[in-house]
DSSP file (Angstrom, degrees, kcal/mol; ACC not computed):
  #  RESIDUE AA STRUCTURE BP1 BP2  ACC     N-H-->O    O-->H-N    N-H-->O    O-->H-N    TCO  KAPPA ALPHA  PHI   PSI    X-CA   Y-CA   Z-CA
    1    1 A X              0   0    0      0, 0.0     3,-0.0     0, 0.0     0, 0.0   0.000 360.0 360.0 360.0 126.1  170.2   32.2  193.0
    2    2 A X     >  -     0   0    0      1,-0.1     4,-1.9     2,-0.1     3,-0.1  -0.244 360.0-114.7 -68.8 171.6  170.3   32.7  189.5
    3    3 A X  H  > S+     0   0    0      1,-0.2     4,-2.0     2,-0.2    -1,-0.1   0.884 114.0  54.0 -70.4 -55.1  168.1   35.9  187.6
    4    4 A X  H  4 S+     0   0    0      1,-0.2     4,-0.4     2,-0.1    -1,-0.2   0.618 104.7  49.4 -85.2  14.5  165.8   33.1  185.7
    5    5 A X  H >> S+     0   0    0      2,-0.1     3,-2.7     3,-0.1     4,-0.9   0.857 111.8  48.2 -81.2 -63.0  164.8   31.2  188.7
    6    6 A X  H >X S+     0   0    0     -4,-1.9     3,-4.4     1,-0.2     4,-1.8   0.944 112.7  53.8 -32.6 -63.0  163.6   34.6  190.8
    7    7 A X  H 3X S+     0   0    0     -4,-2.0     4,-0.8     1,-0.3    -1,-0.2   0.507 112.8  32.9 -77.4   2.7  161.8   35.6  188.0
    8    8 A X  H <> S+     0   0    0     -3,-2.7     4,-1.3    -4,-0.4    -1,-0.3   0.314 113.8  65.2-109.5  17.3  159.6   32.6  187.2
    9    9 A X  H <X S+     0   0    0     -3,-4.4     4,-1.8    -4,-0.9     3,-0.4   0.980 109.7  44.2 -52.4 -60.1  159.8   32.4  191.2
   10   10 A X  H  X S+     0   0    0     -4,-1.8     4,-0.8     1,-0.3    -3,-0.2   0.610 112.5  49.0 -36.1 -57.1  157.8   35.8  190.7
   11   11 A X  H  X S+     0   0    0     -4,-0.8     4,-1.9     2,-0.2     5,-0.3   0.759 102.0  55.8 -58.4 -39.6  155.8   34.8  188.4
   12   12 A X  H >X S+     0   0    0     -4,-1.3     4,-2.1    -3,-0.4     3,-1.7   0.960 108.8  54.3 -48.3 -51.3  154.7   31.9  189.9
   13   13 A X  H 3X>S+     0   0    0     -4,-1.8     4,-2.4     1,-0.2     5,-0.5   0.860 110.4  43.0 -51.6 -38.9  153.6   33.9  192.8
   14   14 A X  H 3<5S+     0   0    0     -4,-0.8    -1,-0.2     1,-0.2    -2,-0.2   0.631 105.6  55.5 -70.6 -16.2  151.8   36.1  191.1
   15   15 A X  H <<>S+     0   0    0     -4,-1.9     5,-1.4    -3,-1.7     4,-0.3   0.698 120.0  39.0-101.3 -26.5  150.0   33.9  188.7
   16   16 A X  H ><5S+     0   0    0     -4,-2.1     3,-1.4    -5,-0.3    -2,-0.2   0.981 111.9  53.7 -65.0 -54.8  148.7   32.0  192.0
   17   17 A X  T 3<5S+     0   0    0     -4,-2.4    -1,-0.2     1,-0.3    -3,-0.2   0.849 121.7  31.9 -32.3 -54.8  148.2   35.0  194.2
   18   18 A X  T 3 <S-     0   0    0     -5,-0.5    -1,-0.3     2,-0.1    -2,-0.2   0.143 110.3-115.4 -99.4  20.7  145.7   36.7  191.2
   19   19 A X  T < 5 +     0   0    0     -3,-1.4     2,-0.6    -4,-0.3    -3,-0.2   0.694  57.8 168.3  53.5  42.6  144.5   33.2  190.0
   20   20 A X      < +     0   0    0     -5,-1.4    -1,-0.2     1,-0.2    -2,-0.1  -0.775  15.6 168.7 -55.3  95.1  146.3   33.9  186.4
   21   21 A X  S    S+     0   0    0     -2,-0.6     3,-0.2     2,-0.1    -1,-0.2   0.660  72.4  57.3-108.0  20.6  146.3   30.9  184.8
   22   22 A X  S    S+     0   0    0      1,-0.2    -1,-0.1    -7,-0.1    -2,-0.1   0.880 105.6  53.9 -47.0 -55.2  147.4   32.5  181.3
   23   23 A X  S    S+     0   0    0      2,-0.1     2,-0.2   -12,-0.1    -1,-0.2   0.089  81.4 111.3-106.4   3.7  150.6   34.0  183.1
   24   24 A X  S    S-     0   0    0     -3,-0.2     2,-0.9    -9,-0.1   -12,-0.1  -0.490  73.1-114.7 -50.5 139.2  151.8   30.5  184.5
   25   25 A X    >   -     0   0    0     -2,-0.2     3,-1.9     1,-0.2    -2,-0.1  -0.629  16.1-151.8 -96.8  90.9  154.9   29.5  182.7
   26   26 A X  T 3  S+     0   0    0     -2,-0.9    -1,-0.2     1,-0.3     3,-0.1   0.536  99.6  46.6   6.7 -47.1  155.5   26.6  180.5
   27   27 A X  T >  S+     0   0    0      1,-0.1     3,-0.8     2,-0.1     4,-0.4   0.235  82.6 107.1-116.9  27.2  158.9   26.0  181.0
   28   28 A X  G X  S+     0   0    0     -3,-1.9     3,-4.0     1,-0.3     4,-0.3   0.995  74.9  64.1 -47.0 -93.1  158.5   26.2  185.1
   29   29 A X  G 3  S+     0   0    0      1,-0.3    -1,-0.3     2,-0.2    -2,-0.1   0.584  93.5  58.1 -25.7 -27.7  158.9   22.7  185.4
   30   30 A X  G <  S+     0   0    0     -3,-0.8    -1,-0.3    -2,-0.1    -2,-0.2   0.880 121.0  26.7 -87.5 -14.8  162.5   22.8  183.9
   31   31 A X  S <  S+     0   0    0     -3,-4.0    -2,-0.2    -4,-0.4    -3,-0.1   0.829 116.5  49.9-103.0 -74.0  163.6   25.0  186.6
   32   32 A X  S    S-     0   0    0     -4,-0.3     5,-0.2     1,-0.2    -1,-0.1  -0.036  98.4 -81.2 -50.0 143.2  161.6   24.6  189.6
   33   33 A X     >  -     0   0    0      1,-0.1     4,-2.2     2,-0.1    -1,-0.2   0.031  39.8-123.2 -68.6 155.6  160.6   21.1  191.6
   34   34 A X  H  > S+     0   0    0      1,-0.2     4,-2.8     2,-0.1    -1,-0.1   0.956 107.0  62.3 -62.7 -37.3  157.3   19.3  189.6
   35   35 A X  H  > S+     0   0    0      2,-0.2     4,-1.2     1,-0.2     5,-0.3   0.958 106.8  38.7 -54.5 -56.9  155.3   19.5  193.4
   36   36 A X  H  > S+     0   0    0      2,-0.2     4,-5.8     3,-0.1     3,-0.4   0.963 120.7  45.2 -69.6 -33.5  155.3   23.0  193.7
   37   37 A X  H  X S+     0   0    0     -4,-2.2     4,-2.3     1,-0.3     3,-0.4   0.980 115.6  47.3 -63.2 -65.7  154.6   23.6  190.0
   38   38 A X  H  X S+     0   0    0     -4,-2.8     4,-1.0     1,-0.2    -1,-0.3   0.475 108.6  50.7 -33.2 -14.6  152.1   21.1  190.1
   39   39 A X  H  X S+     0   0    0     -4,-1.2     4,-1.1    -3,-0.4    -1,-0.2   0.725 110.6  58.8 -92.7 -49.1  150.2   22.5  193.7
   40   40 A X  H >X S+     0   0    0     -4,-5.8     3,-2.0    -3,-0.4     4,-1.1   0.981 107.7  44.7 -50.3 -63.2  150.2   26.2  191.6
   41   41 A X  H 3X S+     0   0    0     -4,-2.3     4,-0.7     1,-0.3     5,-0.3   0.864 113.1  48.5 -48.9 -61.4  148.2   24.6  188.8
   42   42 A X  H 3<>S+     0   0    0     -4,-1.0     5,-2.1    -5,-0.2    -1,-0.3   0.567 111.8  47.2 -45.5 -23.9  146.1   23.2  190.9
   43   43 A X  H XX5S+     0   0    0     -3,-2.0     3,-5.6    -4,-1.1     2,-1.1   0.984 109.5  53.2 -41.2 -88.1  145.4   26.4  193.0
   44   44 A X  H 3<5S+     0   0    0     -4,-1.1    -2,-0.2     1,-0.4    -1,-0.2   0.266 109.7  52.0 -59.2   5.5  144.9   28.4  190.2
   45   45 A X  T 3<5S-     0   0    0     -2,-1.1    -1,-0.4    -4,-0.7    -2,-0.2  -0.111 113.9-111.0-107.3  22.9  142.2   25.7  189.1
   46   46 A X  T <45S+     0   0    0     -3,-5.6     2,-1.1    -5,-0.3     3,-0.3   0.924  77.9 128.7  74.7  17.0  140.2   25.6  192.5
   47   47 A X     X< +     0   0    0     -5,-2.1     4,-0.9    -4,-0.9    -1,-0.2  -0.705  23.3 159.7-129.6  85.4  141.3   22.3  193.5
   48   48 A X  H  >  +     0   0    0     -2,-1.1     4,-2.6     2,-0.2    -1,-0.2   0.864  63.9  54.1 -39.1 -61.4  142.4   23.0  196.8
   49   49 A X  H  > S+     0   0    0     -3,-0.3     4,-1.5     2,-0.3     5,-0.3   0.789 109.5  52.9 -69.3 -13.1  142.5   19.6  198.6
   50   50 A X  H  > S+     0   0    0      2,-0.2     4,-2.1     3,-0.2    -1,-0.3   0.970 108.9  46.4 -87.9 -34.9  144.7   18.2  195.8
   51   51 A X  H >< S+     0   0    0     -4,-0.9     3,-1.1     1,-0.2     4,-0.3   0.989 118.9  43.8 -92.6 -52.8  147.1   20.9  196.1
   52   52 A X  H >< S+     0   0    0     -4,-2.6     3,-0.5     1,-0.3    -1,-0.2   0.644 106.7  59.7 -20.2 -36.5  147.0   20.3  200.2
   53   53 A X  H 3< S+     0   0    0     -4,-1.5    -1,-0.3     1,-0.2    -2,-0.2   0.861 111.7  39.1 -87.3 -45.0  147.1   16.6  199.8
   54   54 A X  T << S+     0   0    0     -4,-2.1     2,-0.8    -3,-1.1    -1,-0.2   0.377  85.9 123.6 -83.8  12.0  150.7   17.0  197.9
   55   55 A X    X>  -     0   0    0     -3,-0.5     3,-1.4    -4,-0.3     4,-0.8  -0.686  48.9-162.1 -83.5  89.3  151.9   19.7  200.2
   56   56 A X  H >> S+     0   0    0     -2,-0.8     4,-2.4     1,-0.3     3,-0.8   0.827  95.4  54.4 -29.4 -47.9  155.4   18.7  202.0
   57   57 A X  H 3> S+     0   0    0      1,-0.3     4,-0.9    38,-0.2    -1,-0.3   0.798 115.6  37.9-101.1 -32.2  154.7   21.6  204.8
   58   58 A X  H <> S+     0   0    0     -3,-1.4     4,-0.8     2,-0.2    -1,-0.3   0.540 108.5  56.3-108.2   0.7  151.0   20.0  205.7
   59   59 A X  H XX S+     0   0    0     -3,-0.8     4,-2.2    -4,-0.8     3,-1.9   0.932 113.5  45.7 -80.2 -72.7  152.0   16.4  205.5
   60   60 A X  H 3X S+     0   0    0     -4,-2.4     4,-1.1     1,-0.3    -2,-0.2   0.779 116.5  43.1 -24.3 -49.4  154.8   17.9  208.5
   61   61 A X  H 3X S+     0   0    0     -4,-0.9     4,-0.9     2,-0.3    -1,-0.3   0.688 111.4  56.4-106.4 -24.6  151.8   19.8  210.4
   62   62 A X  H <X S+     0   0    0     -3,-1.9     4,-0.7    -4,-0.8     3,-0.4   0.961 111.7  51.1 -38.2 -69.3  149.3   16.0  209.7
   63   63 A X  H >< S+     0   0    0     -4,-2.2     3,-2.7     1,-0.2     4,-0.4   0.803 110.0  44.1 -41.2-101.4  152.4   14.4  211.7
   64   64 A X  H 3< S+     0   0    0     -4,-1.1    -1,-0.2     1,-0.4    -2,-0.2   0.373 105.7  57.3 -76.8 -32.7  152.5   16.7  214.5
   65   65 A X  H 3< S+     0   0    0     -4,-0.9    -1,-0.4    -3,-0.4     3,-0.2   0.568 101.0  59.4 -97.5   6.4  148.9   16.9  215.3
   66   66 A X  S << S+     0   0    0     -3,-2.7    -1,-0.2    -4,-0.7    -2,-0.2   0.913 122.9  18.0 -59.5 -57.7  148.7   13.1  215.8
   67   67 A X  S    S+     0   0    0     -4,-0.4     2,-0.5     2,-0.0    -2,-0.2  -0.440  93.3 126.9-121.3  52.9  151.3   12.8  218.7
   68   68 A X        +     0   0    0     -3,-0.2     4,-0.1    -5,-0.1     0, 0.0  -0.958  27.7 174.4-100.1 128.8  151.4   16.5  219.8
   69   69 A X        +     0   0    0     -2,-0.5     2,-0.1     2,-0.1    -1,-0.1   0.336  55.6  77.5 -84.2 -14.3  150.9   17.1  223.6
   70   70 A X  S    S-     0   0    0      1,-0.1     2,-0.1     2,-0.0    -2,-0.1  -0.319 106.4 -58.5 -57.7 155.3  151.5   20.7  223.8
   71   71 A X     >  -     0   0    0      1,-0.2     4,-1.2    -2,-0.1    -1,-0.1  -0.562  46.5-134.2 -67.1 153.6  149.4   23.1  222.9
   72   72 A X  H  > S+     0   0    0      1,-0.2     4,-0.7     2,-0.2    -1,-0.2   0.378 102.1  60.8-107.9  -7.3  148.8   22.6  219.6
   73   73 A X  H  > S+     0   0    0      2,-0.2     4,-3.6     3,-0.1     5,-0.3   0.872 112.2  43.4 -33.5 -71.9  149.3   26.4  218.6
   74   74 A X  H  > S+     0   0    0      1,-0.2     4,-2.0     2,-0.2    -2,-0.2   0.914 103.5  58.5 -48.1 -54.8  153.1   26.1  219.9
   75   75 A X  H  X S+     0   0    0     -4,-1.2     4,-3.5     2,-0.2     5,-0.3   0.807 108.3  40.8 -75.2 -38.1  153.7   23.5  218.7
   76   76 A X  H  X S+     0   0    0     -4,-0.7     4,-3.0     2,-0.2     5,-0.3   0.983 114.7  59.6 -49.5 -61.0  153.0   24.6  214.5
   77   77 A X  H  X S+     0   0    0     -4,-3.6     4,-2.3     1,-0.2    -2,-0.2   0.899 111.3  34.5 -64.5 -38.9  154.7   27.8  215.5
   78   78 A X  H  X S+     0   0    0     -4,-2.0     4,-2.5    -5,-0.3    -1,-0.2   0.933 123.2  43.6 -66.6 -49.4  157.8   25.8  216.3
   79   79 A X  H  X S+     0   0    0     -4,-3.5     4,-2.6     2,-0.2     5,-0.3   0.927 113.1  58.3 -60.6 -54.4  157.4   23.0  213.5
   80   80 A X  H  X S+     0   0    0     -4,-3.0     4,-1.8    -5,-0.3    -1,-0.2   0.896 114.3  31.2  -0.7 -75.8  156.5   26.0  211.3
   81   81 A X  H >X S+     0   0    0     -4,-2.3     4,-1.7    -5,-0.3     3,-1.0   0.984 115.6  61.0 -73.0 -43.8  160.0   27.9  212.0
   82   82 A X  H 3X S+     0   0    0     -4,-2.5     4,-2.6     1,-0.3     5,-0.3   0.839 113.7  38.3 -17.3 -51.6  161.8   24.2  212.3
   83   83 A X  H 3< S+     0   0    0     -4,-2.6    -1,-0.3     2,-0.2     4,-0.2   0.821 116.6  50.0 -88.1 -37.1  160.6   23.6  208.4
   84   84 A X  H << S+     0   0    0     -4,-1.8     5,-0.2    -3,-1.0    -2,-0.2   0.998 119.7  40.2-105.4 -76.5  161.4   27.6  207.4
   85   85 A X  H >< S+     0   0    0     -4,-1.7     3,-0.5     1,-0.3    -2,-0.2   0.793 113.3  46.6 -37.2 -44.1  165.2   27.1  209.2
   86   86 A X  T 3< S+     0   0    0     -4,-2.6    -1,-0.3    -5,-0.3    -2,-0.2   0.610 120.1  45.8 -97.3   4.4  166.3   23.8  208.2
   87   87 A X  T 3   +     0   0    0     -5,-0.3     2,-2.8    -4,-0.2    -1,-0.3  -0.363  62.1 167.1-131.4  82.9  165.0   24.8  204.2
   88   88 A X    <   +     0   0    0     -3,-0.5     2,-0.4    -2,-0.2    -3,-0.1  -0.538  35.6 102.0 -84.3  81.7  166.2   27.9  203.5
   89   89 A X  S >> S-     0   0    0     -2,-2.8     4,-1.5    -5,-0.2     3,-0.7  -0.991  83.2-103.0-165.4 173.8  165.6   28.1  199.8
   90   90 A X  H 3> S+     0   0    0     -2,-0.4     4,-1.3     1,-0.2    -1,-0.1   0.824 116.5  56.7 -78.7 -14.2  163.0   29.6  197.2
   91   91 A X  H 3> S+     0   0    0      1,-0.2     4,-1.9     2,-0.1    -1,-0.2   0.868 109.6  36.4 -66.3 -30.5  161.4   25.9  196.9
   92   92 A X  H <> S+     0   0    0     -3,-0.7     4,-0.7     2,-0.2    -2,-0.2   0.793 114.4  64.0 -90.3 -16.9  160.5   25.0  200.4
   93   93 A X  H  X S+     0   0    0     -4,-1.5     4,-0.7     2,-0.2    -2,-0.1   0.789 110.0  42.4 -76.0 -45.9  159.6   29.1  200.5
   94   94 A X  H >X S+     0   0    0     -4,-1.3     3,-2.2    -5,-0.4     4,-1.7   0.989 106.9  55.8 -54.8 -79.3  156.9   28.0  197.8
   95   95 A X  H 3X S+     0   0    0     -4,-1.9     4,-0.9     1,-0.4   -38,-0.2   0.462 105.2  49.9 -10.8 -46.0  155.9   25.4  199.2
   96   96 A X  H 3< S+     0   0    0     -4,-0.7     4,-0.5     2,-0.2    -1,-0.4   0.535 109.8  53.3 -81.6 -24.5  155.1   27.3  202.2
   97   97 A X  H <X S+     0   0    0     -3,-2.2     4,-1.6    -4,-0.7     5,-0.4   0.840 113.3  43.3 -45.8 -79.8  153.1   30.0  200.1
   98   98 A X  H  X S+     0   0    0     -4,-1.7     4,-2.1     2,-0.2    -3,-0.2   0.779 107.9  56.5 -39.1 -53.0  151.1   27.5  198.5
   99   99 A X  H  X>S+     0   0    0     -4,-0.9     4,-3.6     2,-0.2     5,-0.9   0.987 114.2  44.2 -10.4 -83.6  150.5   25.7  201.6
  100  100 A X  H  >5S+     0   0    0     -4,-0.5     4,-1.3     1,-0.2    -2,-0.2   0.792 113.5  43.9 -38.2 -43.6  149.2   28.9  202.8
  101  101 A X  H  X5S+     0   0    0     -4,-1.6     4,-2.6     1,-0.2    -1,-0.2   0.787 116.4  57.3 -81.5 -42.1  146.9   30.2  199.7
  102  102 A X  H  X5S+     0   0    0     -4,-2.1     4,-1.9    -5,-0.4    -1,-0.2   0.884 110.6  35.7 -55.9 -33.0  145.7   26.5  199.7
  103  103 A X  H  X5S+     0   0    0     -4,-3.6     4,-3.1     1,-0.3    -2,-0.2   0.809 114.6  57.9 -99.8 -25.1  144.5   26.3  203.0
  104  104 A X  H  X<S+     0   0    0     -4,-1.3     4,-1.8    -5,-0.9    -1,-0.3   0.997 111.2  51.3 -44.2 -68.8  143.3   30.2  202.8
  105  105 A X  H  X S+     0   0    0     -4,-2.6     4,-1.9     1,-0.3    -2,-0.2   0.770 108.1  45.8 -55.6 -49.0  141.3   28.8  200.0
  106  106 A X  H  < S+     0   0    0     -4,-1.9    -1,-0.3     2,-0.2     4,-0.3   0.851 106.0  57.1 -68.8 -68.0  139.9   26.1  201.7
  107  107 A X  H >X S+     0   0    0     -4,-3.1     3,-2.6     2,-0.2     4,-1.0   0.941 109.0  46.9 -25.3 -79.3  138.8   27.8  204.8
  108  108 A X  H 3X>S+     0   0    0     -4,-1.8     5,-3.3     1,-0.3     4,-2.2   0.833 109.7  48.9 -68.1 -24.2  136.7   30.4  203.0
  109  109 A X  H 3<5S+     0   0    0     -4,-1.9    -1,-0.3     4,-0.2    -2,-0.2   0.458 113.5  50.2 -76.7   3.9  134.8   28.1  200.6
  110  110 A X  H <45S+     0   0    0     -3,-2.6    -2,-0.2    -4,-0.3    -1,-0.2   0.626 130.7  14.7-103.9   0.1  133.9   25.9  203.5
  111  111 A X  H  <5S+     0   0    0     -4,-1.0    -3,-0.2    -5,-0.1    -2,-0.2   0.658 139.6  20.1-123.5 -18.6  132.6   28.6  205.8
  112  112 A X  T  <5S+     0   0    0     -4,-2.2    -3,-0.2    -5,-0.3    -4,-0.1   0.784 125.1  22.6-135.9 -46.9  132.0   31.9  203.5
  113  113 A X  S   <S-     0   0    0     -5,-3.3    -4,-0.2     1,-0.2     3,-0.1   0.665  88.8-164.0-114.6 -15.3  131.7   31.1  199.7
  114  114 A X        +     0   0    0     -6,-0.6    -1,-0.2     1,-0.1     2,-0.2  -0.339  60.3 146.9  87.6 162.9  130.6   27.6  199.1
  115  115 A X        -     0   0    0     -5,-0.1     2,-0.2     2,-0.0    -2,-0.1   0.928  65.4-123.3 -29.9 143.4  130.1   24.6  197.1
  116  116 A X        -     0   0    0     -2,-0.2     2,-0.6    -3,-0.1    -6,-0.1  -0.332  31.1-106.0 -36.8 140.2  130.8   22.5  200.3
  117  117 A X        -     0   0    0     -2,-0.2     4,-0.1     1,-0.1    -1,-0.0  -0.701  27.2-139.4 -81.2 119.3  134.0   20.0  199.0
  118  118 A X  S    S+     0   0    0     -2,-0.6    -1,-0.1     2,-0.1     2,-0.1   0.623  85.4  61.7 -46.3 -15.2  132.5   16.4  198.5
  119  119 A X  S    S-     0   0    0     -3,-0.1     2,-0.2     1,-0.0   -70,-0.0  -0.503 102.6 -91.1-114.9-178.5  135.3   14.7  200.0
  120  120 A X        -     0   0    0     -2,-0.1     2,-0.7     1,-0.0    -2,-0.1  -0.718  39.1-120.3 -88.2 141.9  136.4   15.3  204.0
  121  121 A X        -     0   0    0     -2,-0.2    -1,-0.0    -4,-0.1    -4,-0.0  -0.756  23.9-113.5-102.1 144.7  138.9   18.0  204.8
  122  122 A X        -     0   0    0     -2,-0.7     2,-0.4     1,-0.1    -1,-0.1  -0.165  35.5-162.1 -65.2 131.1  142.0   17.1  206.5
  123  123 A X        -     0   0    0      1,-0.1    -1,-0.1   -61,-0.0     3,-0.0  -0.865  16.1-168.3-112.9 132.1  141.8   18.6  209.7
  124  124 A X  S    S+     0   0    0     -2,-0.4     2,-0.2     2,-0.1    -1,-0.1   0.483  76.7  18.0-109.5  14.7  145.2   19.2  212.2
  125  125 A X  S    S-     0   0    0      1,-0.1     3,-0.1   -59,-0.0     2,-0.0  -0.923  88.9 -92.8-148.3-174.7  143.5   20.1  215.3
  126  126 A X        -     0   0    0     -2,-0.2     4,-0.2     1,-0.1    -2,-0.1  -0.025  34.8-112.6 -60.0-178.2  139.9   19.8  216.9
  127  127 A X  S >> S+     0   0    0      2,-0.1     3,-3.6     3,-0.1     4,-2.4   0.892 122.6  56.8 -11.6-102.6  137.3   22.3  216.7
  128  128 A X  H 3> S+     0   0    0      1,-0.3     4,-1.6     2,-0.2     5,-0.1   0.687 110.9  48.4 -18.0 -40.8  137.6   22.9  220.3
  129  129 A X  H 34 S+     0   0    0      1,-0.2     4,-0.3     2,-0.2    -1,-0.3   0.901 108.3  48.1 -67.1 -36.1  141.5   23.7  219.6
  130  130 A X  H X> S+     0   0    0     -3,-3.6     4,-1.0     2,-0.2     3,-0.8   0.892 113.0  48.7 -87.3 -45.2  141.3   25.8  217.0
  131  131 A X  H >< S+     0   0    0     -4,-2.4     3,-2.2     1,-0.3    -2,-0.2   0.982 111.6  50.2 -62.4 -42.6  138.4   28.1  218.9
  132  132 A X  G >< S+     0   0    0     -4,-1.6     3,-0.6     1,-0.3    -1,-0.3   0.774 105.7  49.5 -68.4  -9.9  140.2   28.3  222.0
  133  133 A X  G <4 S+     0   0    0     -3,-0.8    -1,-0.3    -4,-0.3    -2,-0.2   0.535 118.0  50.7 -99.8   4.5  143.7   29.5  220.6
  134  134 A X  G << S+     0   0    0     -3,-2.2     2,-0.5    -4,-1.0    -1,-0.2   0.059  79.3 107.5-131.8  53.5  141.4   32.2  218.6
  135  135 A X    <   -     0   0    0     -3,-0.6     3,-0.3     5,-0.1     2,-0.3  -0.965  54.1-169.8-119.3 106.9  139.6   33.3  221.4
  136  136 A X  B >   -A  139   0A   0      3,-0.9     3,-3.3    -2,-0.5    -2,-0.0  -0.719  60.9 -11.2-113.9 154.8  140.8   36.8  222.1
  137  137 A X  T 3  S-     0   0    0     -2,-0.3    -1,-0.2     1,-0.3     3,-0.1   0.921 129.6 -51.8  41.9  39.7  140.0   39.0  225.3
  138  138 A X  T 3  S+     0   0    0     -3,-0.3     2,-0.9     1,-0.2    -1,-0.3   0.434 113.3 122.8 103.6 -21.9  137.3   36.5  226.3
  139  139 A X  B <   -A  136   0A   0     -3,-3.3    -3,-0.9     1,-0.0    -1,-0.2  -0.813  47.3-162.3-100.7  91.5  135.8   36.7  223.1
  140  140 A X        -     0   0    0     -2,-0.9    -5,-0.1    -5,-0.2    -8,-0.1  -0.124  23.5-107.6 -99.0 169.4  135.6   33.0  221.5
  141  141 A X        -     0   0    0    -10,-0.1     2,-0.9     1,-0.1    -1,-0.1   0.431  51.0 -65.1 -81.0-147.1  135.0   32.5  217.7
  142  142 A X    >   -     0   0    0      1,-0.1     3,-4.5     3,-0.0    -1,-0.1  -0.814  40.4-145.1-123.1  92.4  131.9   31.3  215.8
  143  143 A X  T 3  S+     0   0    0     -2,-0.9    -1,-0.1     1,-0.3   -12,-0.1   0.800  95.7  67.8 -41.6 -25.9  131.6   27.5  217.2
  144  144 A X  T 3  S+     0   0    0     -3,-0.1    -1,-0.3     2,-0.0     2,-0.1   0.861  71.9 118.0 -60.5 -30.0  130.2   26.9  213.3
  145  145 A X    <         0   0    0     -3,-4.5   -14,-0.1     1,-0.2   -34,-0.1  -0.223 360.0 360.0 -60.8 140.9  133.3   27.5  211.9
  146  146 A X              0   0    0    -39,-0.2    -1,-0.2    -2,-0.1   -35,-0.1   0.554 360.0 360.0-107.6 360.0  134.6   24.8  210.2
């Protein structure tokens, strides 16, 4: 991996992570694939569902929870590592960071901070799934959470 790729890797992260969108780079796009760049900008403008809606790694985890019969935990942790192993490289590692920060995002402005999103969000399990695999010692979650 070349020295300018890490470092607008670095940057990228960083400008997503701290919602920088000063410290984004311009000339991203010549090194790095147009989807990831494109998913940062969109983070780092609040428009979650769009950068979810282009997201390789949630498209994968859409798929699985259609025709999964396992528990639906295992089965992400497996697709999860599946997707991690068979792309070992600093795009699909983005991709997977973004993923993540998107769906972070998403989570607390539908349960904690608000506007509600006008449009529906894509959901990969039930309700009912989600509470029971985060129901620890007995202790089940907050059935409101969305």
């Amino acid at each position: 991996l070349s020295k300018g790729i890490m470092d607008i890797y670095q940057i990228i992260q960083k400008s997503v992570l701290l919602c920088d969108v000063d410290s984004l780079p311009d000339d991203a796009t010549n090194i790095l694939n147009i989807t990831n760049i494109e998913m940062s900008r969109d983070i780092i403008n609040g428009k979650y569902l769009k950068a979810l809606h282009k997201s390789p790694v949630f498209a994968t985890l859409l798929d699985i929870s259609e025709y999964s019969k396992e528990p639906f935990q295992n089965e992400v942790v497996h697709s999860l590592n599946t997707f991690i192993a068979e792309n070992e490289n600093i795009e699909h590692e983005l991709q997977l960071l973004l993923t993540s920060v998107a769906s972070l995002c998403i989570f607390l402005q539908s349960n904690f901070t608000g506007p509600l999103f006008d449009q529906t969000v894509p959901c990969i399990f039930t309700n009912y799934d989600a509470c029971k695999s985060l129901t620890i010692d007995g202790e089940v979650c907050n059935k409101l959470v969305k």
